[in-house]
TIRO-2110 file (N, C-alpha, C; in Angstrom, 1 decimal):
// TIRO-2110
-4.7, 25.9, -3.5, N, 1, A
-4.8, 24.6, -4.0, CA, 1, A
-5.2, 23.6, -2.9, C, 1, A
-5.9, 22.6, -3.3, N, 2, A
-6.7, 21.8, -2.1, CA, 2, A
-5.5, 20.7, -2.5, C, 2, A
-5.0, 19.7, -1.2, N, 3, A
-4.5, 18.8, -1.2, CA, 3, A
-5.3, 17.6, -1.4, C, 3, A
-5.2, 16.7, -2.5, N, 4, A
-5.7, 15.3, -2.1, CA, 4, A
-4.6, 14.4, -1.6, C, 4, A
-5.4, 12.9, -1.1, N, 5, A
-4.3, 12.2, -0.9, CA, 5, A
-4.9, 10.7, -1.6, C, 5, A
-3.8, 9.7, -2.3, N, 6, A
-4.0, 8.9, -2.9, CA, 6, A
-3.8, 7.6, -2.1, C, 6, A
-4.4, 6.4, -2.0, N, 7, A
-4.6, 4.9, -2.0, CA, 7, A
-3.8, 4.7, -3.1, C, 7, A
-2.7, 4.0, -3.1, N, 8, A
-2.2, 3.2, -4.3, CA, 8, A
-1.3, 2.0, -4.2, C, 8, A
-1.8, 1.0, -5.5, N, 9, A
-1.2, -0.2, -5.6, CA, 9, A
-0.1, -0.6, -6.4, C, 9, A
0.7, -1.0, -5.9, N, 10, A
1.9, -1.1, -6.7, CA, 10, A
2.5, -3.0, -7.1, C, 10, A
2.5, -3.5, -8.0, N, 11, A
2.3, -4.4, -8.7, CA, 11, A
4.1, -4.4, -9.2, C, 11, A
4.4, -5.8, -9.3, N, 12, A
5.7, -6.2, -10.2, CA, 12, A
5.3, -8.0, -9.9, C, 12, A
4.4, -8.1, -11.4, N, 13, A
3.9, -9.4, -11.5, CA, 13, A
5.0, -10.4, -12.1, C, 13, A
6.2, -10.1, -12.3, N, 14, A
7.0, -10.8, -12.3, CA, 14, A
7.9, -11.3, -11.0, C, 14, A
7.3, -10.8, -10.3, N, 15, A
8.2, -11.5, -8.8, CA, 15, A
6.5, -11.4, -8.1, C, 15, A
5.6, -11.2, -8.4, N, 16, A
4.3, -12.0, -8.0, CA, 16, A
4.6, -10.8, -6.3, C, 16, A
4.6, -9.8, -6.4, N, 17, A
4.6, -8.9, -5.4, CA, 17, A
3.6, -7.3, -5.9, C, 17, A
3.1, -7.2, -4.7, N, 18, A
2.2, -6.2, -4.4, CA, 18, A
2.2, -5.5, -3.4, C, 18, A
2.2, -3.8, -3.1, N, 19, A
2.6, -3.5, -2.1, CA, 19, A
1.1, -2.0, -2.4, C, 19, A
0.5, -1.9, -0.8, N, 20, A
-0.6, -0.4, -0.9, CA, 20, A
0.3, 0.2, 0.0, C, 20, A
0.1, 1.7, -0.2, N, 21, A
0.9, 2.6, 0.7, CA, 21, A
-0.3, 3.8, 0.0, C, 21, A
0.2, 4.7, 0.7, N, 22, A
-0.4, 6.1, 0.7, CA, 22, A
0.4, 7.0, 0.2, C, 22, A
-0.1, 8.7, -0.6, N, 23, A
1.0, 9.6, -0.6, CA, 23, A
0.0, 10.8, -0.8, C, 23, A
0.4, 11.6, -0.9, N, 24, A
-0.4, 13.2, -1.3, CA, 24, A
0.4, 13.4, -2.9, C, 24, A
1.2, 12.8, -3.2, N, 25, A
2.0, 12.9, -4.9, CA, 25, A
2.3, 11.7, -5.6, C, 25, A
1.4, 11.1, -6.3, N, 26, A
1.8, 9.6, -7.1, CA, 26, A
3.1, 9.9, -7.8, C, 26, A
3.1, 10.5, -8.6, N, 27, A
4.6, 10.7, -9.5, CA, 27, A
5.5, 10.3, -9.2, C, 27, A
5.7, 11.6, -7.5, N, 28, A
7.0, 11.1, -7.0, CA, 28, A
7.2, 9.7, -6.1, C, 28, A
5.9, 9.5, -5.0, N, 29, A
5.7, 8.5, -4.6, CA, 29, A
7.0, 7.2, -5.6, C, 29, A
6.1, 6.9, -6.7, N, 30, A
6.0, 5.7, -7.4, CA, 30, A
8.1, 6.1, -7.7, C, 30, A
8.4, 7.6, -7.7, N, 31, A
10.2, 7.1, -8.7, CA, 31, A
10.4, 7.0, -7.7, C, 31, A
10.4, 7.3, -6.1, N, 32, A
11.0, 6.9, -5.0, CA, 32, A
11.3, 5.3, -4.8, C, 32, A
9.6, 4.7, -4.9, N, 33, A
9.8, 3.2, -5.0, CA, 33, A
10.9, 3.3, -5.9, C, 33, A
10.7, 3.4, -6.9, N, 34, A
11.5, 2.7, -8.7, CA, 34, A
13.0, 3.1, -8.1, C, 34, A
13.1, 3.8, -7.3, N, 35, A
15.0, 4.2, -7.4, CA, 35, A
15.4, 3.5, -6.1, C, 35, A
14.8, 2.9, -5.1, N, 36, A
15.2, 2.3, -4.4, CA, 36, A
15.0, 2.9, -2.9, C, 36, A
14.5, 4.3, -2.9, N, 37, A
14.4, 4.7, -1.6, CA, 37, A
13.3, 4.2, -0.4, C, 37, A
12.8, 3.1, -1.0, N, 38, A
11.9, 2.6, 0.0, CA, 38, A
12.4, 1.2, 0.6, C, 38, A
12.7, 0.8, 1.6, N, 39, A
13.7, -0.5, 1.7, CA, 39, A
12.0, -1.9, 1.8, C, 39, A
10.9, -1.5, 1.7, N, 40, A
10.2, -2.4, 1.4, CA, 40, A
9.9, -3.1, 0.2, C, 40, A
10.3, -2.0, -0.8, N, 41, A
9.6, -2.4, -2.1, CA, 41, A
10.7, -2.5, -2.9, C, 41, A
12.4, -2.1, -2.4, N, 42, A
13.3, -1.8, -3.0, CA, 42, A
14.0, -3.4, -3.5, C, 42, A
13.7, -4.5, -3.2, N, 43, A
13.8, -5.7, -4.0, CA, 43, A
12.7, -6.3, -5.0, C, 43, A
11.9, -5.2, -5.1, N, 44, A
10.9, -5.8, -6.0, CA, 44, A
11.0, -5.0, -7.6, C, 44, A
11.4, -4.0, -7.5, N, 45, A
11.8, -3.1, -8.6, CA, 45, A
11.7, -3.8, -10.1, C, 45, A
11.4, -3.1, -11.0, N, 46, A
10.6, -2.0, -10.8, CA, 46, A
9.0, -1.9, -10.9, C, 46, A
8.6, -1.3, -10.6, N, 47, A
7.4, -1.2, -9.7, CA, 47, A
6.1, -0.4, -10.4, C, 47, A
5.1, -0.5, -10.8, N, 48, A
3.9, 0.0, -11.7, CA, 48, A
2.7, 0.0, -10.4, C, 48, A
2.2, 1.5, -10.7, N, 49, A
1.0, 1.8, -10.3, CA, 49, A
-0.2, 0.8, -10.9, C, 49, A
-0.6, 0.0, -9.9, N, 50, A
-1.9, -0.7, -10.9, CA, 50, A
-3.6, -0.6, -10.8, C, 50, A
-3.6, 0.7, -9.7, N, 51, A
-4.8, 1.2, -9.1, CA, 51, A
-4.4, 1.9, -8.0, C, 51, A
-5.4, 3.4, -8.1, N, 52, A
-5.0, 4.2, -7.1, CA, 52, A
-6.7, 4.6, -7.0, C, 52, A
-7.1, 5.1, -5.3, N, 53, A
-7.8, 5.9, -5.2, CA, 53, A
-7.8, 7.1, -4.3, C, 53, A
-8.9, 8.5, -4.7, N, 54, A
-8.1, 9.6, -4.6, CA, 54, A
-9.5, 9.7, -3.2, C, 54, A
-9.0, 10.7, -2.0, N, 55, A
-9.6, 11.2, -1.0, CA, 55, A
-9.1, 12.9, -0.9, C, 55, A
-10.1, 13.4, 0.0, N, 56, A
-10.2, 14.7, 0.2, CA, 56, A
-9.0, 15.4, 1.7, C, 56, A
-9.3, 14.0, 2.6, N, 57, A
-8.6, 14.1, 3.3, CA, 57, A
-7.4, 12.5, 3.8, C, 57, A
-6.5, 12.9, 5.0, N, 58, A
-5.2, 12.4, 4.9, CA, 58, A
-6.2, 11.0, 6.0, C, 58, A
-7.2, 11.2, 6.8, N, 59, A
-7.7, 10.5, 7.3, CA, 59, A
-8.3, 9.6, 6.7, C, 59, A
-9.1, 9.8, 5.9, N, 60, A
-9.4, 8.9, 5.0, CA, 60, A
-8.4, 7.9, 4.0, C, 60, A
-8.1, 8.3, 3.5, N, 61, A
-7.1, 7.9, 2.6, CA, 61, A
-6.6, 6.8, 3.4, C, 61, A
-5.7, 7.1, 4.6, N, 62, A
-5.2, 6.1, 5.6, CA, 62, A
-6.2, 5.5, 5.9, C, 62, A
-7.1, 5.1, 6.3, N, 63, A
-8.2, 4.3, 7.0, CA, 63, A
-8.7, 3.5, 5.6, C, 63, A
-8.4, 3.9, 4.3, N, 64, A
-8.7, 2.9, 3.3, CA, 64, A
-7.3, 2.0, 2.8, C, 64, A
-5.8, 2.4, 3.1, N, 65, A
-4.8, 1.7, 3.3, CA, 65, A
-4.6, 0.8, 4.1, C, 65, A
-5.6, 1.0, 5.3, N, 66, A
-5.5, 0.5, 6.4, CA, 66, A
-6.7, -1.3, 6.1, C, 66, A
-7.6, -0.6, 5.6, N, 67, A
-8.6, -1.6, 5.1, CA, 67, A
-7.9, -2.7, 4.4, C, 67, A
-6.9, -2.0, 3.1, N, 68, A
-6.8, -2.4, 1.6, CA, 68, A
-5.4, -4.0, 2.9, C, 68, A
-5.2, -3.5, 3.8, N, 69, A
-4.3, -4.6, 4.1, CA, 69, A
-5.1, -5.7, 5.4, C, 69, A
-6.0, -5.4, 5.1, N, 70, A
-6.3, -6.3, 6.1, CA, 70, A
-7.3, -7.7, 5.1, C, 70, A
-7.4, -8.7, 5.7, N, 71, A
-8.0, -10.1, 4.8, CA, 71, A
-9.3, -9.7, 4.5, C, 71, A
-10.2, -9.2, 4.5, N, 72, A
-11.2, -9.0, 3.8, CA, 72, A
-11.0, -7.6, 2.8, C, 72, A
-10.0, -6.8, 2.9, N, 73, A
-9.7, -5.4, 2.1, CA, 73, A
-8.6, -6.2, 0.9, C, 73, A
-7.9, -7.3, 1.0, N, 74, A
-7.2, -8.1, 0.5, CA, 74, A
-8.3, -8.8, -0.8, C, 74, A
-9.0, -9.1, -0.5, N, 75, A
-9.5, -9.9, -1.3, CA, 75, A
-10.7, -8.8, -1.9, C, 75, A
-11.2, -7.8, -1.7, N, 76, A
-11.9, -6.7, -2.7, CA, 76, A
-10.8, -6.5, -3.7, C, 76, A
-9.5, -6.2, -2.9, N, 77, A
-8.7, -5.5, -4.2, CA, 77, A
-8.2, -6.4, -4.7, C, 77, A
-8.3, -7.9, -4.7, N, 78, A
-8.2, -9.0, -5.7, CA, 78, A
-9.4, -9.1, -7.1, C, 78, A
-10.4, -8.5, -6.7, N, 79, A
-11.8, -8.3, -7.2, CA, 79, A
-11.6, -7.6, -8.1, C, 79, A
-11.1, -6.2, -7.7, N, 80, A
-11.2, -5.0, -8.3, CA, 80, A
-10.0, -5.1, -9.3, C, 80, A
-8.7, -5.8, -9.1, N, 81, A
-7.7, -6.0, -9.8, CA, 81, A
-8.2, -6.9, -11.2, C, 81, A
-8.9, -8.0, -10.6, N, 82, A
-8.9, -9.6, -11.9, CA, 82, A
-10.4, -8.3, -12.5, C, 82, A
-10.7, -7.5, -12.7, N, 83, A
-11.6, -6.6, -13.5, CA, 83, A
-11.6, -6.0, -14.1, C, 83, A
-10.1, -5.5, -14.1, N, 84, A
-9.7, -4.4, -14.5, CA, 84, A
-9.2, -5.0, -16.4, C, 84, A
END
């Protein structure tokens, strides 16, 4: 089995919070957030995937995480969000 790894956005527009991270498993990724095991995201709960993108490798993936937080990667995935 080939590993991917995912880019993903996590959304709780009721407290106007947004958080990208990386994982190789969205599922569990996303109940980790929801149950509290992340102390970044764990006052924002609960927490919806609202765009993910999938890579071949762990390098990639990270260097588009890395993009997605910086002020110009900020404002594409404002783009790509108000589109959806």
């Amino acid at each position: 089995m080939i590993e991917s790894f995912h880019v993903y956005i996590l959304q709780n527009e009721a407290k106007n919070f947004t958080y990208k991270g990386m994982t190789n498993d969205l599922e569990r990724r996303l109940a980790e957030h929801n149950r509290g095991a992340c102390q970044s995201t764990k006052p924002y709960r609960p927490l919806k995937i609202v765009y993910f993108e999938t890579y071949d490798t762990r390098k990639e993936a990270r260097a588009r995480e890395i993009y997605f937080k910086t002020g110009s990667g900020r404002r594409l995935l404002k783009q790509i969000l108000s589109n959806q």
